[in-house]
C-alpha positions in Angstrom: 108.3 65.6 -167.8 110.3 68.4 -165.3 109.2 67.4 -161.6 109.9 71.0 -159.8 110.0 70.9 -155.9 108.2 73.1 -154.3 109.5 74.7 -150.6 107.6 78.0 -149.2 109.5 80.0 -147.1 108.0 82.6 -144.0 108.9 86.0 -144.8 107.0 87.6 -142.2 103.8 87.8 -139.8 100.9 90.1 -139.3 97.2 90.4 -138.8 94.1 91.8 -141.0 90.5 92.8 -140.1 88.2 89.8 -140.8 86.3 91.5 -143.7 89.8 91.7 -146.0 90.3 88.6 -145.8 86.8 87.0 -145.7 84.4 89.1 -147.8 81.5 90.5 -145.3 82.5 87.9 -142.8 84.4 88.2 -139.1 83.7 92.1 -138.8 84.8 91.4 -134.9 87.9 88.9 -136.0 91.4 89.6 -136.8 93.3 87.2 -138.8 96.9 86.3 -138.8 99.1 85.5 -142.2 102.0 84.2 -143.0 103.8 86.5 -145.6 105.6 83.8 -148.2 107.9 83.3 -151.1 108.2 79.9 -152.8 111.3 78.6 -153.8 111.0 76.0 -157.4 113.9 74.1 -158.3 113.7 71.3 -161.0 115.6 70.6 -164.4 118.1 73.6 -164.2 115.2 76.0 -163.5 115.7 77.7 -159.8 112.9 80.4 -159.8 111.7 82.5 -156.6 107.9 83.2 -156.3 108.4 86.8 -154.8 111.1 88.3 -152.9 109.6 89.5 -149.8 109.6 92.8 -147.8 113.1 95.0 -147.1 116.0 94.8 -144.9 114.0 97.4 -142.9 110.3 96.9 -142.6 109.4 100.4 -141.0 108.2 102.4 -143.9 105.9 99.7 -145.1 105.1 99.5 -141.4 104.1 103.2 -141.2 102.0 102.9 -144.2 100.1 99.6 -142.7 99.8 101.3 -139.4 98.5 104.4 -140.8 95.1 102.7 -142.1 94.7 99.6 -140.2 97.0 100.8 -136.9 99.3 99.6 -135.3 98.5 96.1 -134.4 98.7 95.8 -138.3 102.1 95.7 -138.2 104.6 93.2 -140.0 107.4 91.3 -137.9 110.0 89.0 -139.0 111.8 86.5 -137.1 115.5 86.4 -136.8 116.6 84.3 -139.9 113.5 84.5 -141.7 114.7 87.6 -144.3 114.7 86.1 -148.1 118.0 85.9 -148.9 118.5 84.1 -144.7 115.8 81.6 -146.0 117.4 80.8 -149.3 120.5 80.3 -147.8 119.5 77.8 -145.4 118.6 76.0 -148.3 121.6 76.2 -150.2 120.5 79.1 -152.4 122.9 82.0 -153.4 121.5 85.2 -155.1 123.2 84.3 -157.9 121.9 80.7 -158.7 118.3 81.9 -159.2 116.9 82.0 -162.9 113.9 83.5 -162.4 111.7 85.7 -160.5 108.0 85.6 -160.4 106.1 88.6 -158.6 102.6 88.3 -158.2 101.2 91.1 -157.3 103.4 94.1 -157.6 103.9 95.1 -153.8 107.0 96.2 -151.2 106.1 92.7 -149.5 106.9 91.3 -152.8 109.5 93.6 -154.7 111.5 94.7 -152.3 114.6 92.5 -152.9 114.0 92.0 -156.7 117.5 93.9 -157.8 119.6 91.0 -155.7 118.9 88.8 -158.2 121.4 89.1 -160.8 121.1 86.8 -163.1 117.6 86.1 -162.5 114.5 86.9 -165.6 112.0 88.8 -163.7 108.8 87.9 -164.8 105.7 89.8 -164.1 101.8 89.9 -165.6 101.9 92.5 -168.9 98.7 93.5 -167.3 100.1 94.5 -164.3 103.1 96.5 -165.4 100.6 98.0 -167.9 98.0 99.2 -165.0 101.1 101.0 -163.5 102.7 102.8 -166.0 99.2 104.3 -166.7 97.1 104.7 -163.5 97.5 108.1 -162.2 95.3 107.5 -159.2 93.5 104.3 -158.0 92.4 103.6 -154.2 94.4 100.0 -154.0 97.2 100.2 -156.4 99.3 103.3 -155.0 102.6 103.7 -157.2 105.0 104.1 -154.3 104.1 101.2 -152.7 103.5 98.4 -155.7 107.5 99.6 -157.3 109.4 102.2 -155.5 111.5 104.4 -157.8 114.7 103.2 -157.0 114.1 99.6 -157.9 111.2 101.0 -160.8 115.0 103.0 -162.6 116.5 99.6 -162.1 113.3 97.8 -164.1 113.6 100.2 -166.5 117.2 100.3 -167.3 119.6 98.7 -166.1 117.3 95.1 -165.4 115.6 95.9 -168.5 116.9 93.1 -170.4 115.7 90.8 -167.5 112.2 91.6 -167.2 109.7 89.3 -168.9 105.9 90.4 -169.3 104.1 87.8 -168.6 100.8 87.1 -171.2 97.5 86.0 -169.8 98.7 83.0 -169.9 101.9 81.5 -170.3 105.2 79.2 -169.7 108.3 80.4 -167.2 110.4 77.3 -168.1 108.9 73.3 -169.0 106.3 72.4 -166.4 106.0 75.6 -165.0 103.3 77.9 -166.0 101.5 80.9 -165.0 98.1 82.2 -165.5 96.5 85.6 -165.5 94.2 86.1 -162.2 93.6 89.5 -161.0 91.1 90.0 -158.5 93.2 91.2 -155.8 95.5 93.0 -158.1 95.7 93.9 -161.6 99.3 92.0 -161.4 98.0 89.1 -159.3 99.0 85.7 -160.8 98.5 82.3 -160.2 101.7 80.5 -160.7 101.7 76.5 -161.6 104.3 74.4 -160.8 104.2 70.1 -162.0 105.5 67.8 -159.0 105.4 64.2 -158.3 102.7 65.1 -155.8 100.7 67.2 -159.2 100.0 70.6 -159.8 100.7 72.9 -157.3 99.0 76.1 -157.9 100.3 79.6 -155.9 98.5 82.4 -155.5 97.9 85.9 -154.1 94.6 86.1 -155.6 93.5 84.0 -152.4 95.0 84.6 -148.9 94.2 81.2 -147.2 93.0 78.0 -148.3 88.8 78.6 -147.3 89.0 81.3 -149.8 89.1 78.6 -152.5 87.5 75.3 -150.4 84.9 77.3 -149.2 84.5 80.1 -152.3 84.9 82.8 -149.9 85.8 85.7 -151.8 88.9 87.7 -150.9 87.5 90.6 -149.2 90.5 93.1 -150.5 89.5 92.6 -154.2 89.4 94.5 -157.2 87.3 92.5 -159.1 85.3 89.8 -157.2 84.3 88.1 -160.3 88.1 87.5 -161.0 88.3 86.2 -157.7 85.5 83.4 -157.9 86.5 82.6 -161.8 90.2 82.3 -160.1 88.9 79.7 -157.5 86.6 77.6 -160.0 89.6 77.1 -162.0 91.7 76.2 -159.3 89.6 73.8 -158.1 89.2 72.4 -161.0 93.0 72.1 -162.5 95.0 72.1 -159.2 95.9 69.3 -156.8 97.6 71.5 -154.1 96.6 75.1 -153.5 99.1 77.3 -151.8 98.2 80.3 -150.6 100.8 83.1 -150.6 99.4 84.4 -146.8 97.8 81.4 -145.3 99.9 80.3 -141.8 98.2 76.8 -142.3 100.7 75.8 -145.2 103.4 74.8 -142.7 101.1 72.5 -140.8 99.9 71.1 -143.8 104.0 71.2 -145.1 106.1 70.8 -142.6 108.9 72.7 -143.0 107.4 74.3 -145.6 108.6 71.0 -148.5 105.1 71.0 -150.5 106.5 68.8 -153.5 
């Protein structure tokens, strides 16, 4: 049986209103998250859960800012860009094999293409929603693929892109599963350690969504979202949020498995 390891790296820092976070709850909070990608390595298999936001994080920036203002706002730390992270742990571009995004989102796609040899693996269902969603209030086009990395997908990386059923298997022992709710490409991806299953998600933000069965408050489909946690609950022995700050306390130094 493959025993992955399982390290999450910070990508970046901001803040969201209560309410998109916690459904109906905190209207007077703000909550901070902990942008992630998660780095899997086991039996040959080096795959990259997300690639985090761009070089330059001022058009995302403007977007956030523009509907939530300013405080909204991602920052990075010095070091803390993907391919920085990955190289203080001895990863080049080149040795990753595959590429999981869940959902389909600049904090998420951004770095995709420097990847070379990677499979880029994404839910069916989500590249399906895209290609055929002229307008939609949460999925905007621009800002799930932009078009110069969308030509790439559709060309040139062609070849490397994987659509990923409902549910199905990356590599031995690591899995993903179909769970919308925050988007129609949100996944949860399952990953067998020595520790168990460690199950990563977007689909919740922080770990109270799932302990507590607090619904996500930015969702598309809240019964998604509470089918999403039953079965977590239920299958998973560690639950890592993409968002939640909390994982490096609970990890330190972000080693899960």
């Amino acid at each position: 049986m493959t025993h992955y390891s399982v390290t999450t790296l910070d990508v970046g820092r901001s803040i969201i209103p209560g309410p998109e976070l916690y459904w109906m709850n905190d209207f007077e909070q703000w909550h901070p998250l902990a942008f992630q990608s998660v780095l899997l390595r086991g039996d040959g298999v080096t795959a990259l859960v997300n690639t985090g936001p761009a070089a330059d994080l001022e058009p995302m920036n403007a977007g956030w800012a523009s509907f939530l203002g300013e405080k909204a706002r991602m920052e990075r730390e010095e070091g803390h860009f993907i391919l920085d992270q990955l190289a203080a742990h001895d990863v080049r571009p080149e040795d990753v094999t595959h590429v999981i995004l869940t959902p389909l989102q600049l904090y998420t796609v951004s770095n995709v293409l420097a990847f070379p040899n990677a499979e880029i693996c994404l839910a069916e269902r989500g590249w399906v929603h895209f290609h055929t969603t002229h307008d939609h209030p949460h999925d905007n086009r621009a800002t799930s693929i932009p078009d110069e990395i969308l030509t790439a997908l559709v060309t040139t990386a062609w070849p490397r892109v994987r659509l990923l059923k409902d549910e199905d298997e990356i590599a031995p022992g690591l899995r993903t599963w179909w769970s919308g709710g925050h988007h129609r490409a949100s996944l949860v991806v399952e990953a067998d350690t020595a520790r168990g299953v460690v199950a990563v998600s977007d689909t919740y933000f922080h770990l109270r969504n799932v302990t507590e069965n607090i619904p996500l408050g930015i969702s598309e489909n809240m019964y998604e979202v509470l089918a999403c946690y039953e079965r977590v609950r239920r299958t998973a022995d560690i639950v890592l949020p993409l968002y939640d700050p909390a994982n490096f306390e609970r990890h330190p130094g972000g080693r899960v498995a």
